[in-house]
N, C-alpha and C positions, 0 to 999 in steps of 0.2 A: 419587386416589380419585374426584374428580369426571369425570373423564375415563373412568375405567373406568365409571361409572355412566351415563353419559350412550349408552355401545356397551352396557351392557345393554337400556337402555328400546330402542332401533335394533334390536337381537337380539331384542326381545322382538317389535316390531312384524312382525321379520320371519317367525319362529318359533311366536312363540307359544306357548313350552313351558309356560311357569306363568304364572297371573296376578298371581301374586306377588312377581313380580322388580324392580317399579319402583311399588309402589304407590303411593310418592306423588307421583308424575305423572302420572300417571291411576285411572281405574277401569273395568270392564264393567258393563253394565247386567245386571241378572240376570234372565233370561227366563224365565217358566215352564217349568216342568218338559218337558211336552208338546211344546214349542218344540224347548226343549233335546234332547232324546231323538231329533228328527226328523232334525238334524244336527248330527254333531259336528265336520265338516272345517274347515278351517281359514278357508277362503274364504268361511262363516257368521259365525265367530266373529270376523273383523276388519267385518264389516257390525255389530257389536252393539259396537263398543267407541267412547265418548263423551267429548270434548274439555271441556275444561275451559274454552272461547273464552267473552271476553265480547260482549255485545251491541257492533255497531259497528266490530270487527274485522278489518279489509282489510286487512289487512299482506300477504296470501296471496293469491291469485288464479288459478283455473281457467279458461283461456280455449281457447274455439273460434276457429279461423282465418277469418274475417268477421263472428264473431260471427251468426251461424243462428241463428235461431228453429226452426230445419226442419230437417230432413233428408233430403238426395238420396238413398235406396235405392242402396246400393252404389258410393257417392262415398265418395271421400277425402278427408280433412281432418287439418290440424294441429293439434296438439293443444300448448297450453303451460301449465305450473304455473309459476309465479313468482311472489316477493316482492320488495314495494317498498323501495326503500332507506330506513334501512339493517339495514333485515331480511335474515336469510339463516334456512335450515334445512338439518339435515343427509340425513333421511331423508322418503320418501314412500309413497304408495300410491294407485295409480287403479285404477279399476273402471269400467263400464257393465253397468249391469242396466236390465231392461226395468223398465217398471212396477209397481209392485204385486208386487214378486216378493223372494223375502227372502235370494236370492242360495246356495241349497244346493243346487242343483242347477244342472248345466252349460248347459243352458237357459234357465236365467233372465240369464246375459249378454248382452251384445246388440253386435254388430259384433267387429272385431278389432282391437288392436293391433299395429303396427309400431314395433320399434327404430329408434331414427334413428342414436344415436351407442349402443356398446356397453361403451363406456367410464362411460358416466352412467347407462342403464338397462338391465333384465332382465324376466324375466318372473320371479314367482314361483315358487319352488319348488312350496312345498305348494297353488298356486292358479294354475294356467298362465295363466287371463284376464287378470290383476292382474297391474300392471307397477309395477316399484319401483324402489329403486338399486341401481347395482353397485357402489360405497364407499360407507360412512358419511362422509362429507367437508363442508366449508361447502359451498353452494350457493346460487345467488337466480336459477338457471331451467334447466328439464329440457323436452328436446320429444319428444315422438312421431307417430307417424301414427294415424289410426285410420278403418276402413273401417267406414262404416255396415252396419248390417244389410240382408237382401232387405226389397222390400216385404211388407205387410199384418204388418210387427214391431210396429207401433203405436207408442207413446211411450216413452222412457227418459232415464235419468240417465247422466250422468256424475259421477262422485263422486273427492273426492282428501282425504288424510288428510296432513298435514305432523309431520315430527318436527324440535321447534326445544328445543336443550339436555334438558330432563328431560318435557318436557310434548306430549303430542299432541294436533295441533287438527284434527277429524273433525268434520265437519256435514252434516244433510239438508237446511237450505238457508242461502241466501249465496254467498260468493263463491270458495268452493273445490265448490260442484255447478251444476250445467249441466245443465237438463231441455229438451230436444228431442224434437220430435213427428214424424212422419214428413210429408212433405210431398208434396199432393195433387197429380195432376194437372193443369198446365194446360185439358187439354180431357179431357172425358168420356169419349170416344169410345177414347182411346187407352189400351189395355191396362198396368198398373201387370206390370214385370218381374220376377223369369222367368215366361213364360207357354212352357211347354214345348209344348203343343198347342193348335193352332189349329182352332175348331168352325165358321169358316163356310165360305160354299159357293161357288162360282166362280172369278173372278179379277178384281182392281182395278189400275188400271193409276195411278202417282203422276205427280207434277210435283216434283223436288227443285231447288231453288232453292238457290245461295249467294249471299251477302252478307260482305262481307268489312267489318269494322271497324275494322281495324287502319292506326294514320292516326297520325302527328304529331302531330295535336290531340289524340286519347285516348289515345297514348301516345307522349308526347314523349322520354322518356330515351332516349339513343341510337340515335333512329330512324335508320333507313338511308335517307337519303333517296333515294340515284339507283337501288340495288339492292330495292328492296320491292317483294313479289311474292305471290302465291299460283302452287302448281305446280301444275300437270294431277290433277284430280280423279278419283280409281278408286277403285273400292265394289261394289256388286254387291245383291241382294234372294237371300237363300239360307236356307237351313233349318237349323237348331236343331245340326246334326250338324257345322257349319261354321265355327270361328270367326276370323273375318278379324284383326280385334286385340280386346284386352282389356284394363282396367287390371290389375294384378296380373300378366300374362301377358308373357311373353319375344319381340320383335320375330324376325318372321322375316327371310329373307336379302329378300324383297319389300319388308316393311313398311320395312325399314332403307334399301333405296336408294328408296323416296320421302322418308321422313326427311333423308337427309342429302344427297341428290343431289338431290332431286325428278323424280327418273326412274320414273315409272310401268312398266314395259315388265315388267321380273322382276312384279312385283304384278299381273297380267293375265294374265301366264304360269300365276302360283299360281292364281289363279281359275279359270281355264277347265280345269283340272286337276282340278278339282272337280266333273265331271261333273254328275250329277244334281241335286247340292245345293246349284248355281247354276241362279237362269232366268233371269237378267236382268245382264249387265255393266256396269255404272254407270260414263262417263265423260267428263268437261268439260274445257274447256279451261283453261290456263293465263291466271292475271289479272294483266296488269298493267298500272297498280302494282296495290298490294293493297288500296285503299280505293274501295268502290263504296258510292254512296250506298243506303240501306233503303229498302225501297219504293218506287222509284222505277221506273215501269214502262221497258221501252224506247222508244224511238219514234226517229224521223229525224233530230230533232236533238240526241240524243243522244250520246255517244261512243262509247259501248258499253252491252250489255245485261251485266247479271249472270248469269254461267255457272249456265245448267238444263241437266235433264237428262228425261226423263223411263223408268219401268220398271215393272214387271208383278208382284204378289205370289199368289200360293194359298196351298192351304191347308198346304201341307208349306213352301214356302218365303214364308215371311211376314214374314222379318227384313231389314231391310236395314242394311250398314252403309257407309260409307268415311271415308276421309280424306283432306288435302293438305297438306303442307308449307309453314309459315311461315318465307319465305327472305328474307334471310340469316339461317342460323338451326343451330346445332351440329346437333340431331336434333328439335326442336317439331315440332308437327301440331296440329292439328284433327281434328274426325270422331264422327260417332255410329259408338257400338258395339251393332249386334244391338238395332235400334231395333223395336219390335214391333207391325207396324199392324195386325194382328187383332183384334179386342174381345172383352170375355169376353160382350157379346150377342150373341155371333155373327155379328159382320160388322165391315165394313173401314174403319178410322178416318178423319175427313175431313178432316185439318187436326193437325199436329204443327211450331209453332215451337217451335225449341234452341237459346239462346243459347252460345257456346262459350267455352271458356278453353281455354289451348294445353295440349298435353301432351307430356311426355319418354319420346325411345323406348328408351331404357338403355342406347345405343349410341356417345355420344360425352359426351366430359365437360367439354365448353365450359360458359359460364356468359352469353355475350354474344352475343349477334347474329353478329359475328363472329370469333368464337375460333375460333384454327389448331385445325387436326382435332389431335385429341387422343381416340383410341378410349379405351370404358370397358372395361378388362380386371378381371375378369372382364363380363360384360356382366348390365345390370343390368333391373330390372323395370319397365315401364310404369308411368308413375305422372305424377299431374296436378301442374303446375308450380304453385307457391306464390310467395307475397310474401314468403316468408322465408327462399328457396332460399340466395340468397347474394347480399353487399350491393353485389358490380359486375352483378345482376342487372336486366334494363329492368325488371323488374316487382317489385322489392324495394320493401317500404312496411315501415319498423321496426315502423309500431305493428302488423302483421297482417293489415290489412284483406283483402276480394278481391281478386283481378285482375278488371276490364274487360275482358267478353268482347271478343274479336278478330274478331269473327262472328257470325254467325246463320243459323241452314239452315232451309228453310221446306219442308214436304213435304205437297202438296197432293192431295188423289186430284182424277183428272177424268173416271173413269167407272169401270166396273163389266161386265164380262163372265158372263154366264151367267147360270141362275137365283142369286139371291141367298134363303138361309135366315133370313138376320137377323129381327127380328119388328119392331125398331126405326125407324120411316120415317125416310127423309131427306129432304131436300129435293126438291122437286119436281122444279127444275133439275139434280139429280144424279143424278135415276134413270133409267137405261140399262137396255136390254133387252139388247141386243148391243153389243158393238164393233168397228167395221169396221179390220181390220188396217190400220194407215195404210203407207202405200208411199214411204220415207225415199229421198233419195240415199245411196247408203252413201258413205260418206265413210273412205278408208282412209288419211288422214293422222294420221304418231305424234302420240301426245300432246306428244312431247317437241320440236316443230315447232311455234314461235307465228307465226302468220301471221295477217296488215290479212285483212278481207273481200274476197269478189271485185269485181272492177269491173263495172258492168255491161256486157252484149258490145257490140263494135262494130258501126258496119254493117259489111253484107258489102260484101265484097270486089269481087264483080260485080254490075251494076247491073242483068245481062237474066236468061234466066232460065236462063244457064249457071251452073254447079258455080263455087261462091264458098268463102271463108272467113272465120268470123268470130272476131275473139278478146277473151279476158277476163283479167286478171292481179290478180295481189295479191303484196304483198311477205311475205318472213321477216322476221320481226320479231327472233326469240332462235331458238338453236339448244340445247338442254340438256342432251342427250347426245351430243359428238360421234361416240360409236360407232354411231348410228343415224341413216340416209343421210334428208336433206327430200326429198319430192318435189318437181315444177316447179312455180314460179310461174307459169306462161303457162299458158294451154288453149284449145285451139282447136274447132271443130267446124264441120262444111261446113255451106253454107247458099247460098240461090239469092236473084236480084233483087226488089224489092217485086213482090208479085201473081202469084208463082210458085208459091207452097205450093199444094200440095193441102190442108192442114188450113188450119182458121179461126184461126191464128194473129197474122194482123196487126192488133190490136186493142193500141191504146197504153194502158196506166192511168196515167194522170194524178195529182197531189195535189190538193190542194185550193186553190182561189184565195188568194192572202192578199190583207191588207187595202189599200184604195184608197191612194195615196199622198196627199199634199196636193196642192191647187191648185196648177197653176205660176204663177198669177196671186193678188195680194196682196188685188187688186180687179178689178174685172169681169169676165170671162169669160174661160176659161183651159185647159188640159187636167192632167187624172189618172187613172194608166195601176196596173194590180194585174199581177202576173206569177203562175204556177204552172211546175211544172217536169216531166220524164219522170219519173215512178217506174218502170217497167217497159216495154225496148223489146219490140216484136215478136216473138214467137219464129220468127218466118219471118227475121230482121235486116231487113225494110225498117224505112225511115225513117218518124219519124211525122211527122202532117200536122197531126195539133190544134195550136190555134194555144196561143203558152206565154206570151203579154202578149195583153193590151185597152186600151184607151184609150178615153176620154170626155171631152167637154166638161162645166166647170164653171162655174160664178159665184158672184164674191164680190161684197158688196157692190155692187149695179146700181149705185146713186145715188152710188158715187164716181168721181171726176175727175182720179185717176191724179196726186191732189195736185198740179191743175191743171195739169199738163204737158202736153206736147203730143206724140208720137210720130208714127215711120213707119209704113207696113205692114209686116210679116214678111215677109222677103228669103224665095227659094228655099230648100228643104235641101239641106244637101253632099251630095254624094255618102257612101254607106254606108264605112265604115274596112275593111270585111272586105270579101273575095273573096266568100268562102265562109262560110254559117255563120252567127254571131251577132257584128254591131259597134254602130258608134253613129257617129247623124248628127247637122248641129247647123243651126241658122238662127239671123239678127241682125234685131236692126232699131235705130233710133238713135230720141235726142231730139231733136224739131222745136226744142221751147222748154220752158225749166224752169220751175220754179216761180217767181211773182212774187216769191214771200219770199225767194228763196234757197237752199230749203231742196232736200234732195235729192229726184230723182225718182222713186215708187215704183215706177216699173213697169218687168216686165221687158225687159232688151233682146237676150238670149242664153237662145237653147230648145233643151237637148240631152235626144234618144231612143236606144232600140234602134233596129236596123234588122238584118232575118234577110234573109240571102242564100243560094242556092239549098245544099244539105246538102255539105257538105264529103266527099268520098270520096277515101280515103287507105288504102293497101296499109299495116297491119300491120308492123311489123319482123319479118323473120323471123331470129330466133337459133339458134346452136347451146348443145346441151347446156352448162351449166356444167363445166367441166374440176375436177378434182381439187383438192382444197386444196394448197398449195404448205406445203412444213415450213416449219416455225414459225423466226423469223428470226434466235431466239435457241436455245441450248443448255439451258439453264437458266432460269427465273422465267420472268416474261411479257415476252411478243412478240407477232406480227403475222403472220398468213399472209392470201394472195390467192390468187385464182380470178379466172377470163377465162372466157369467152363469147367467138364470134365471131359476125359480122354478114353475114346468110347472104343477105338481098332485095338487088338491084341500089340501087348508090347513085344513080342517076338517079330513081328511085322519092321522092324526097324525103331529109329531114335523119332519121335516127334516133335518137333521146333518151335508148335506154333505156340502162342503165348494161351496159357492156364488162367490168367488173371491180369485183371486192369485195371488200373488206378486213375483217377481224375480228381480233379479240384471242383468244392463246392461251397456253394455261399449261402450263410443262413442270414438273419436279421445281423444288423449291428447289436455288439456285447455292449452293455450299459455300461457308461461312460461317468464314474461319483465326481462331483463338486471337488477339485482341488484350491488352496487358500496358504497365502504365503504366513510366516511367522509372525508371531506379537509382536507389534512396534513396541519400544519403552516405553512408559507408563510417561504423560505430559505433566507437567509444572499443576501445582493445584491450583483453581480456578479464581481462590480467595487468599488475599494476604493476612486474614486472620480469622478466625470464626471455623464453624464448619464449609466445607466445600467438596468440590469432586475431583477426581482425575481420571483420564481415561487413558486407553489404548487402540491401535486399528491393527486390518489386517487384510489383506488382498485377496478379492477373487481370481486366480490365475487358471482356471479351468471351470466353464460354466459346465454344471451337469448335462449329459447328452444321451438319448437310447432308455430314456429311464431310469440314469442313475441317481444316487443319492441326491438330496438340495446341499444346499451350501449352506455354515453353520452360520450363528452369529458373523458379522465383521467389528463390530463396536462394543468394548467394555466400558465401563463405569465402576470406580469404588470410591466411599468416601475419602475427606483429609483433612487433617485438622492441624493447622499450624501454633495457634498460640490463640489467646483469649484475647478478645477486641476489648482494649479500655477505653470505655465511653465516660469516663469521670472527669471533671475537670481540675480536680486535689488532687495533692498527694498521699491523701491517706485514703484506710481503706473504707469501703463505700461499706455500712451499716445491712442489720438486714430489712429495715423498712425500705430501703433507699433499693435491695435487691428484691423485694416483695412488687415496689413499686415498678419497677421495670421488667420486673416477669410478668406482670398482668399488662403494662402499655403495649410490649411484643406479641400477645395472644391477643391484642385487642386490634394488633395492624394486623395477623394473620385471617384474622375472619377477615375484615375488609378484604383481603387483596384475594381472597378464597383460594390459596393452593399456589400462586403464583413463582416462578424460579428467581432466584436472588438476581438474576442477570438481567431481569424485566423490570427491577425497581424503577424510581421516578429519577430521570437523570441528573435532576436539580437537586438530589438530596446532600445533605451539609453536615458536619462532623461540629460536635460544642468546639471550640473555640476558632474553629475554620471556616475559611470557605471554600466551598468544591466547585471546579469547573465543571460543564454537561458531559456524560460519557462520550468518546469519539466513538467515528465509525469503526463498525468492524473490520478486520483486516481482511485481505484477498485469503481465501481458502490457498491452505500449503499444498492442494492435491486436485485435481479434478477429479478424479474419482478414488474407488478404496478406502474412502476415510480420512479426513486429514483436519487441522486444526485452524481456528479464526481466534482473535483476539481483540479486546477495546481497554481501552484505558480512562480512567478522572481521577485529574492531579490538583493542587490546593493552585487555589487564585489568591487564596488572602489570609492570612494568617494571622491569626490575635496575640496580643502581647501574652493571656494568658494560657493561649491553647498548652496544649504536653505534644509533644515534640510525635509520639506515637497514632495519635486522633487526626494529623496532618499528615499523613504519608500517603505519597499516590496509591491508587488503587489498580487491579489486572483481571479481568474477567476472560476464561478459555472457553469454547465449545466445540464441539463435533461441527464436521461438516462434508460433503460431498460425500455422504457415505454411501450410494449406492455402488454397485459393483463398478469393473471395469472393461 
């Protein structure tokens, strides 16, 4: 009865048919009439119904997934109800209502719920917002998803009602509601989403910036060290009618091969397919690794800058969005979606940093860095990765917390085209009348081609003012799609002797000086030399003439005395080490007389410089095209292919350095994988303690076949056994042959009956001449859960005749096979 009362109060909660059905575990509040009359649905009447909980109460707990104060407009979060041990409850109920609203009406909910498992939750019947269970069962924790509201939803609750044996514990505040606010803008400027239409006037042209964060140090669990990357970034600035990805929404055939390849090329296809409702194609390079420091401007000494980009918004396409792949990675990304830099004062936001967290494209069901592709069938919805995804996850934290963003995208505007309508001033520094179209190299290398910068060009090739050549190179670095061909690393372009150009091109730009070195002298008077270097040769290729070192004399200390020592003068300098070009010379001089003390001499006796000798001019390697990739060296898994070049300038021209051939890793299918199977168990005990019978053996699946390889053989033998003759006579002498005629034809007379049937399946009441038999017992537990393992039963004598034989009465042992499926 307690049991049946206990799925009332559950019924009740669900239902709601009477309020009478579990009175004394709860009660309603009874509302005014007025109230009452307003509504009667069901989805009012569990907002009016009140716990009996005492002050102090925390067995229960409603939690948000990093615990928010706030709310991202149209972010997703995890939602958990649980109690602490060793509390459990069987039934629940959540809700989100806005503010101040008394939950009768469909409006006054606020976001959505998502089912996570649908084995634990439902939505309600009589109230679709309200999620509850799907059994009445123990429990001590239920999750779900839940999508915030759009902006300008303002504040709301989340509310959860627990049913624990007869009593239900409902509150409007504590630790089963969660009041969140919506969460404002970082910057003023930037439109709160959807803004369907954009009112101002011209066109802004942005600076998008990434920063990548994702690093060993902020996220050490199973970092990839040698493979971490960010892939070629593509996005675009498009109009409201377009949408590139979305959380809730279904990865295209694009979005999925940057996801899981990080091949941009299909994703660029979809864009420019988009006619009008693209202006601007959005795309960077490939980073690696994937940790670039924040902030950190470029400069020369540098390694690399952080992939920008920069694009053009109006007033129809005013959204921008893109993404890139966190690799090695099942399907992760990054990316704003339909980021909106329009303002509702009518003009163009000046500044939008997004910190990121990675997100899942519903297209593979890894869980690790690097989990074997394993596609999601059916394929499943966009949705942002959590800390409680699953616990061989890099970014699993039991207790819930956030993830640490991976990134940070910085989107700057840096001018302004056209009249501007806004009424809002900006800055001084940012107001443009015009913007003069800039004149780019186009640059038609795939994204999916990571290539070092260029070198700077050489000199040319001729030193008068005939027809020269000059060249520049840079290496491949990765190749990412091998179905899309790199172009050359070499490029050349003619060029004539210094002082040949018609344009004012021979103008070298220099760096800046850096700082003096020290004295070469400890004490008295000595030299120190600053060097600078070419930043930019010629564009005519002559040579430059500014000088790249200085030197001066110095003094240390006048009034000392070289720690009384005595010295030579400074010998000649050597001759220069280089021909050509830049070497280093050196001069000596010795000790006349040391110190009276003994002590060593301080001054120096060996002076090494530079020394630049007249420009080295040197012919270029000239190559041929790179030839084809050679197949890969294997059949199966990873191997090795090469590629040659040949060497096309005279070798009297000098030694050529550059590399003839290259070598890289290739991956074919997985090499099939045969069925491996541990050894023969021993042969088991026979199955009969006299008569014919059987014995077997097992043997283990320890490697299921994979890739196509072989199956897996037998696991279970069988062969017969045969211990001794059953004496069914009740004498001592021996049985006649009418007496063995007669019992050969009564056995072939049970076998038709029983048509085929195993000795093990006999009638368990069967009795021996002068005995009697107890029923077979049960079977034993299987020795093995799986691989094969053994059961047994037994029937022992209950009663025993004066005349039975001592043989006709002996317990009986029946074996079989069992759990022989693999393991």
């Amino acid at each position: 009865m307690a049991g049946a009362g206990i799925f009332l109060c559950i019924l009740l909660l669900q239902c709601f048919i009477s309020s009478a059905l579990c009175n004394a575990g709860f009660a309603f509040t009874e509302e005014p009439s007025e109230r009452a009359g307003k509504s009667d649905g069901y989805c009012s009447r569990i907002l009016r119904a009140q716990g009996t909980r005492k002050e102090g109460y925390n067995e229960f707990r409603l939690r948000v997934e990093g615990d928010p104060e706030n709310y991202q407009p149209g972010s997703t979060y995890r939602v958990t109800l649980y109690a602490s041990s060793p509390a459990y409850f069987r039934g629940f109920t959540l809700i989100a209502l806005r503010e101040g609203r008394e939950g009768d009406k469909e409006e006054d909910y606020a976001g959505n719920f998502q089912i996570i498992d649908e084995e634990d939750t439902q939505f309600m019947i009589n109230c679709p917002p309200a999620v509850t269970e799907s059994t009445p069962r123990r429990r001590t924790r239920i999750q779900v998803f839940w999508t915030a509201p759009p902006s300008s939803s303002g504040c709301l609750t989340l509310k959860a009602s627990i049913v624990q044996k007869r009593i239900i514990y409902f509150q409007d505040e504590g630790s089963l509601t969660k009041r969140m606010c919506e969460k404002e803008s970082l910057y003023g400027e930037t439109t709160e989403k959807p803004l369907l239409d954009c009112c101002a006037c011209g066109t802004a042209k942005y600076r998008v910036t990434f920063y990548g964060n994702w690093s060993e140090k902020v996220h050490p669990k199973d970092y990839p060290r040698r493979a971490n990357h960010w892939s070629a970034i593509i996005g675009a600035s498009h109009s409201k009618n377009y949408v590139l990805w979305e959380y809730g929404g279904y990865a295209s055939e694009g979005i999925k091969k940057v996801a899981e390849l990080g091949s941009p090329v299909s994703m660029e296809e979809e864009i420019r397919q988009k006619g009008d409702d693209v202006l601007t194609v959005i795309k960077m390079k490939a980073q690696w690794p994937a940790w670039q420091p924040l902030n950190v401007p470029f400069s020369l000494s540098s390694s690399r800058a952080a992939p920008s980009a920069e694009f053009s918004v109006d007033r129809t396409r005013h959204l921008m969005s893109f993404l890139t792949m966190l690799g090695p990675s099942p399907d992760w990304n990054v990316g704003l979606s339909a980021e909106d830099l329009c303002t509702k004062e009518c003009g163009w936001a000046q500044r939008v940093v997004q910190d990121m967290i990675p997100w899942d494209a519903g297209t593979d069901n890894g869980v690790t860095y690097e989990s074997p592709n394993k596609p999601t069938v059916p394929q499943e919805k966009i949705r942002p990765l959590t800390s409680l995804d699953h616990p061989q996850s890099p970014f699993y934290d039991p207790e819930g917390g956030a993830i640490t963003p991976v990134a940070r995208v910085v989107v700057e505007r840096i001018a302004r085209k056209g009249e501007q309508c806004n009424i809002v001033p900006d800055n001084v520094d940012d107001i443009v009348a015009d913007i003069a179209q800039e004149e780019k190299e186009e640059d038609d290398t795939p994204e999916t081609c990571i290539y070092s910068n260029w070198s700077p060009w050489s000199a040319c090739s001729s030193a008068t003012c005939d027809k020269g050549k000059r060249m520049r190179q840079r290496m491949l670095k990765a190749q990412l799609d091998l179905s899309v061909p790199c172009p050359h690393t070499q490029d050349f372009e003619p060029c004539m002797g210094p002082g040949c150009s018609d344009e004012e091109g021979s103008t070298c730009t220099m760096s800046e000086w850096i700082t003096w070195s020290p004295c070469s002298m400890s004490c008295g008077m000595g030299l120190r030399s600053r060097e600078r270097y070419v930043k930019q040769f010629p564009d005519d290729g002559s040579v430059c003439t500014l000088p790249t070192e200085e030197n001066e004399k110095c003094i240390v200390n006048e009034e000392c005395t070289l720690n009384s020592c005595l010295v030579t003068e400074w010998g000649e300098w050597d001759s220069c080490s280089a021909t050509c070009g830049l070497g280093m010379k050196r001069r000596e001089r010795m000790v006349k007389m040391p110190p009276p003390d003994g002590s060593i001499c301080g001054a120096e006796v060996l002076e090494v410089e530079k020394c630049m000798m007249p420009e080295c001019h040197t012919i270029p390697c000239m190559l041929s095209p790179w030839s084809d990739w050679s197949d890969c060296s294997v059949t199966c898994g990873k191997g090795m292919r090469t590629r040659q070049r040949v060497l096309k300038s005279p070798v009297e021209l000098g030694e050529c350095t550059e590399d003839l051939e290259q070598v890289e890793k290739c991956m074919l299918p997985e090499c099939p994988t045969d069925c491996m199977v541990s050894e023969w168990t021993e042969w088991s005990e026979c199955n009969k303690s006299c008569g014919k019978g059987h014995m077997i053996r097992t043997r283990m699946v320890k490697l299921e076949p994979q890739f196509g390889g072989d199956s897996c053989p037998e696991t279970v033998q069988r062969k017969k056994c045969k211990i001794r003759k059953c004496n069914r006579g009740g004498g001592h002498g021996q049985v006649n042959s009418d007496e063995k005629k007669r019992r050969k034809e009564a056995r072939e007379k049970r076998r038709s009956k029983q048509g085929g049937r195993q000795g093990e399946e006999t009638t368990s009441t069967a009795e021996h001449p002068g005995c009697k038999m107890r029923p077979w017992s049960s079977w034993t537990d299987c020795t093995k859960l799986c691989g094969g393992g053994i059961q047994e039963r037994l029937m022992t004598a209950k009663r025993r005749l004066k005349s039975a034989q001592l043989p006709s009465c002996k317990d009986r042992k029946e074996i079989r096979a069992c759990n022989v499926h693999p393991c």
